[in-house]
N, C-alpha and C positions, 0 to 999 in steps of 0.2 A: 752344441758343445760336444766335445769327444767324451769318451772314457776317463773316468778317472783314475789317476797316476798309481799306476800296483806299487806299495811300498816292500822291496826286496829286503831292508834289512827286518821287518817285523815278517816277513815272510819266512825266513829263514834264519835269523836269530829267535826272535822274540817264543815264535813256535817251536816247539820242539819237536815234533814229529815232520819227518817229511816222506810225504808218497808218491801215488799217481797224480791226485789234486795237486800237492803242492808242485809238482814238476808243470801241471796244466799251466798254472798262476805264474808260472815264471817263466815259460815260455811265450803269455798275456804280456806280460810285464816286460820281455826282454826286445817284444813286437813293436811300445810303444817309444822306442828311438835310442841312440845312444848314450843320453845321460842314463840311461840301466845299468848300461855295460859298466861305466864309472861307478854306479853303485854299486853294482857287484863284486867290483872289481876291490871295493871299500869292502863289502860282505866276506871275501874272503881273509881279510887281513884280521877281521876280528874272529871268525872263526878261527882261525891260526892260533889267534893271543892265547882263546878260551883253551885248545886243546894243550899248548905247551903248558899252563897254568893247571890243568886239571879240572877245567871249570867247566861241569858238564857230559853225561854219556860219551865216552869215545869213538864210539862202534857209530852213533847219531851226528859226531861231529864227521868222524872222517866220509860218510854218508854224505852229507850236505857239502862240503867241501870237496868231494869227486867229483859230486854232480853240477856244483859250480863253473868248477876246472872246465869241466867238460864243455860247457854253455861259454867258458870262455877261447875253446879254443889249444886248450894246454892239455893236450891229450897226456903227456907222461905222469905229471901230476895229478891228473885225474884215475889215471890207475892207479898210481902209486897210493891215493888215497882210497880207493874203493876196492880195494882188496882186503884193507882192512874192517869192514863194513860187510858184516855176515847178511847181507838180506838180499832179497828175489831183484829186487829194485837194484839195489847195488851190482850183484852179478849181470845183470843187465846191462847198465850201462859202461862196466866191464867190459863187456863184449864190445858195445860200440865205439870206444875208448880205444881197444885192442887194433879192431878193425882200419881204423883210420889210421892207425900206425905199421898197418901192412905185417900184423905177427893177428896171422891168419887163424893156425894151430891152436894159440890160447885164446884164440877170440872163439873160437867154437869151444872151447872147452869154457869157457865165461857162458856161453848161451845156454851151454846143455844144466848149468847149476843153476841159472837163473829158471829153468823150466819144471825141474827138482823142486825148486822151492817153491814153487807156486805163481811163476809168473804167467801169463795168457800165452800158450802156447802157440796159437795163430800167429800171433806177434813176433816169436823167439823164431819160428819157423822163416818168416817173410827175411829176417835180419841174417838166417845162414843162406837163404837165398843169394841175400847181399855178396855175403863172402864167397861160395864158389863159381858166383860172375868176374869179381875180382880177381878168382882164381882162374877162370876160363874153362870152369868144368861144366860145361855148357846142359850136360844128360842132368847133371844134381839140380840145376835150377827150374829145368822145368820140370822135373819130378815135385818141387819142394812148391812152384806156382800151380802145380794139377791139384797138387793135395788141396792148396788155398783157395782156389776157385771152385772145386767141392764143398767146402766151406762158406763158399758165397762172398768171400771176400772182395770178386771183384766189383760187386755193388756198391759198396763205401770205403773202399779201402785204399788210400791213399798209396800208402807203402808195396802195395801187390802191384799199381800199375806204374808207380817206379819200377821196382823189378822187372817188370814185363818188358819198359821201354830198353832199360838195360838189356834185357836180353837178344831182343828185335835187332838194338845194334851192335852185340855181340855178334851175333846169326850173318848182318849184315856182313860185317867188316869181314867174317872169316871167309865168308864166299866171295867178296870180293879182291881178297887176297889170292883167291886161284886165277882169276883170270888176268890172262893176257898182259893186258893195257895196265897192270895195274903199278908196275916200277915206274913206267911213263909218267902217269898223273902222279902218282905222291911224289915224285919227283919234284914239281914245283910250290913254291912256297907256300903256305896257307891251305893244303891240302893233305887231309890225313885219309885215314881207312873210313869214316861214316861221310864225310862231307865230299872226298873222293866217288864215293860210287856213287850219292846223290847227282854228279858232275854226268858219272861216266852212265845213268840210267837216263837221261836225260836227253842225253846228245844222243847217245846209241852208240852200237860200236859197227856198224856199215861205214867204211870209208869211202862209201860214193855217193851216202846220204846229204854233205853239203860240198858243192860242188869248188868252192875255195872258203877261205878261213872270213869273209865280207860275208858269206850265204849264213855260216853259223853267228856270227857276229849280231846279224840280222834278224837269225831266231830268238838268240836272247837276249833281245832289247838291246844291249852294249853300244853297237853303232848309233850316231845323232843320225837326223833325218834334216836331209835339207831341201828347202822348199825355194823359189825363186820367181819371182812373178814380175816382169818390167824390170825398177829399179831396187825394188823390194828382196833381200835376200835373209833368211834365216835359218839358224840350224837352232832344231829340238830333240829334247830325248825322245825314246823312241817307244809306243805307247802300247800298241799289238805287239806282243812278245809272248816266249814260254816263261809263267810267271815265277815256277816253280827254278828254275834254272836261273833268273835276272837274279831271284832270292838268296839262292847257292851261292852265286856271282861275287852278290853283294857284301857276305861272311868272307870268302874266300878272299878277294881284295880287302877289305877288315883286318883281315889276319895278317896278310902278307903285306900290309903298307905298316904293321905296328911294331917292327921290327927292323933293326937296323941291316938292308939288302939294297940291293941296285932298284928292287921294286917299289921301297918307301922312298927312295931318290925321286922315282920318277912322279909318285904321288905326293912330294913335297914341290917339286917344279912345278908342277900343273896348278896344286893351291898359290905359290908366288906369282902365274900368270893370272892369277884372278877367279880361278874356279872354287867355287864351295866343294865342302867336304863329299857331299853326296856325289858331283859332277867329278868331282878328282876319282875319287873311288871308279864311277863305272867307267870313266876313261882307263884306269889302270886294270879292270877287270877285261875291261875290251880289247888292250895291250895282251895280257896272258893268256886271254881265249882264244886268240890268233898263234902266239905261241904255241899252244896245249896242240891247236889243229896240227900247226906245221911236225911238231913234235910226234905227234901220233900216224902221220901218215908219213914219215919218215922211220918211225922207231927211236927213236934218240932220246934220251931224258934229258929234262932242263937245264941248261947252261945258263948262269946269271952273266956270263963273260959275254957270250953270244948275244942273248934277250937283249942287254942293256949295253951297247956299245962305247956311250957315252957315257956311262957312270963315272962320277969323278973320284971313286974308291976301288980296289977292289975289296970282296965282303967274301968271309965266310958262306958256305952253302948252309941255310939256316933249316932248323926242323921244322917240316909244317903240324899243324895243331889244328 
């Protein structure tokens, strides 16, 4: 038998204090499915009643009710309430309130009161991290993750090797924004700045390393494999490949078929002639990796007009993600 059912309204009515634990317990609680979220969602409407009524610390209601907001999602309201809410805990999640709302300036100035007050500074540190990744001031994050890995945080610390990854593909995308090839590939759909240069580290940038767009096709699995023996003929996927690249492939076609382009056109055709999802996909990945080729050893960025002659729409050039 599971866990038993964390009750959110005695959690956060009933109690009157709320801290570290009780944000642990509601984060337990909010883990085990969505009837939480409804109860919360209930939790907040009675906290509401109790503050316009009087009934109750104000300073503990707007507390609990920031911190609600916030768990649901409604980041203005969850400022709006936790500003009222003088404590370390409150300024805290202040911050991360601020942050998701992209008002950067008061979300560092929310982290630096929460650290004032007494919050775990390690913590308040990792979270301005956060913000000048956001920001793209690349020198502050890893000044703010040096400090935190002197501190040993990257032994258990969840929060430091988000930031680290963030920063990794910060680091990424800016260098691979200097090179070359790099209007080329983002150019077509379903390719941005990280999943981009995973494309373009992959393939390499030698244009005499595959000798036509069947050679690359055939490194990263894309191409079926067809076999013929007597009367016997079949075509399978294709099973030695670059695994890292089919991977790539496979996102990349994901993205670019879930959007209305000549590309989901063509990934809807192929599912109406009978292919499953996964076979539609590396067909239309195997379709773009041929493009990408022709594309890069031409110089030209993607044409959806060109790519897909027979699209029965013309589409907007769509941003890739």
């Amino acid at each position: 038998m599971g866990d038993p059912q964390i009750d959110l309204k005695a959690l956060l009515i009933e109690h009157e204090d709320c801290d570290a634990g009780t944000l642990q317990k509601l984060r337990n609680g909010l883990a085990q499915g969505g009837a939480q979220f409804r109860s919360l969602r209930e939790v907040t409407e009675t906290l509401k009643k109790r503050l316009e009524t009087g009934r109750g610390n104000p300073k503990k209601l707007h507390l609990k009710l920031g911190i609600a907001y916030f768990f649901l999602g409604y980041m203005e309201k969850a400022a709006e309430n936790l500003r009222q809410a003088d404590t370390a805990l409150a300024a805290f999640y202040l911050g991360r309130a601020l942050s998701a709302r992209q008002d950067f300036d008061e979300s560092l100035k929310a982290f630096e009161k929460a650290e004032k007050l007494g919050y775990t500074g390690s913590t308040v540190r990792l979270q301005r991290a956060g913000i000048y990744l956001k920001k793209n001031e690349l020198g502050k994050v890893r000044e703010y993750l040096g400090d935190a890995k002197k501190e040993g945080l990257e032994s258990h610390s969840a929060e430091y090797h988000f930031q680290s990854a963030g920063l990794l593909a910060a680091a990424l995308a800016e260098a691979f924004r200097r090179h070359p090839d790099y209007q080329v590939i983002t150019s077509f759909p379903g390719l941005a700045d990280v999943s981009g240069a995973i494309v373009l580290a992959e393939i390499g940038d030698d244009r005499d390393r595959f000798s036509d767009d069947r050679a690359l096709q055939a490194f990263a699995g894309s191409a079926p494999v067809t076999r013929a023996s007597g009367k016997s003929h079949t075509v399978t996927r294709r099973r030695t490949k670059n695994n890292r690249l089919a991977a790539a492939g496979y996102s990349w076609a994901f993205t670019a078929a879930s959007r209305p382009s000549p590309a989901r056109e063509h990934y809807l055709r192929r599912r109406a002639s009978g292919d499953g999802h996964p076979a539609a996909l590396r067909h239309l990945f195997n379709r773009m990796l041929g493009q990408l080729h022709h594309c890069l050893r031409t110089g030209q960025v993607y044409d959806p007009v060109k790519a897909y002659p027979n699209a029965t729409a013309a589409h907007p050039q769509q941003a890739a993600a």
